[in-house]
N, C-alpha and C positions, 0 to 999 in steps of 0.2 A: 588563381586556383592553387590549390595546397596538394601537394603527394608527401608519403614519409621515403625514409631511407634508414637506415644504420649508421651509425657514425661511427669508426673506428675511434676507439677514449686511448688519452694516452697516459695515462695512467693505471695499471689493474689497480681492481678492487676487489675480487676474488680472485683468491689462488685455485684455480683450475685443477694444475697439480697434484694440489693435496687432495680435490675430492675424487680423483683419479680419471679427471676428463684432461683428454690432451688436446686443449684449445690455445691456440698462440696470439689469436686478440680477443679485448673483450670490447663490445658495442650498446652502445645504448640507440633507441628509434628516436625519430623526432620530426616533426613535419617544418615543412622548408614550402616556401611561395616560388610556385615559379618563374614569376618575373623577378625575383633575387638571384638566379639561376644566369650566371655569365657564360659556362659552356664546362663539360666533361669530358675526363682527360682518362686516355685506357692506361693502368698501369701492369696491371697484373690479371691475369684469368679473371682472381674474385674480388680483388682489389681496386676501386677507382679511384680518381680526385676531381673533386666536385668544387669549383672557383665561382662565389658569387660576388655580383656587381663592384661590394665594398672594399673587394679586392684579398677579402678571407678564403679561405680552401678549408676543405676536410676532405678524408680520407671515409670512403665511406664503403660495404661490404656489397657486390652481385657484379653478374657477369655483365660486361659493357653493351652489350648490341641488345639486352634484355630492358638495361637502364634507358639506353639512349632511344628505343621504342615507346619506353612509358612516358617520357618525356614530352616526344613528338605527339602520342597519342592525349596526351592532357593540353597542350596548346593547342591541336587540334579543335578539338572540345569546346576550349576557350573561345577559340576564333571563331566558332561556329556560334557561341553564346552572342557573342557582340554583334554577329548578325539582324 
């Protein structure tokens, strides 16, 4: 099964700044397979790290106990499909 997430980029690509938004990351979306998914790490309120299988991390943007529900709620899902 597939969910998306935010990825914190670590690069900007727009200056926030200048268009007079005071944003301090910029993220792009992008869908992730949950069984790539090795386990979520809480770092910050709205900050996580998201560690899959290959042994890659990212840094990706919501509150941990919201993430780690959708999670549960989509394997759930799964496991019921395989039923």
């Amino acid at each position: 099964m597939w969910f998306e997430i935010e990825i914190m980029l670590r690069d900007r690509i727009v200056n926030w700044q200048e268009l007079g938004i005071d944003n301090n990351y910029d993220y792009a979306r992008r869908m992730v397979r949950l069984e790539d998914v090795y386990y979520l790490q809480e770092l910050t309120s709205d900050v996580q790290a998201l560690q899959f299988q290959d042994g890659t991390s990212v840094y990706i943007r919501g509150n941990y106990e919201e993430l780690r529900d959708k999670l549960l709620h989509i394997e759930r899902d799964a496991d019921d499909l395989d039923l």
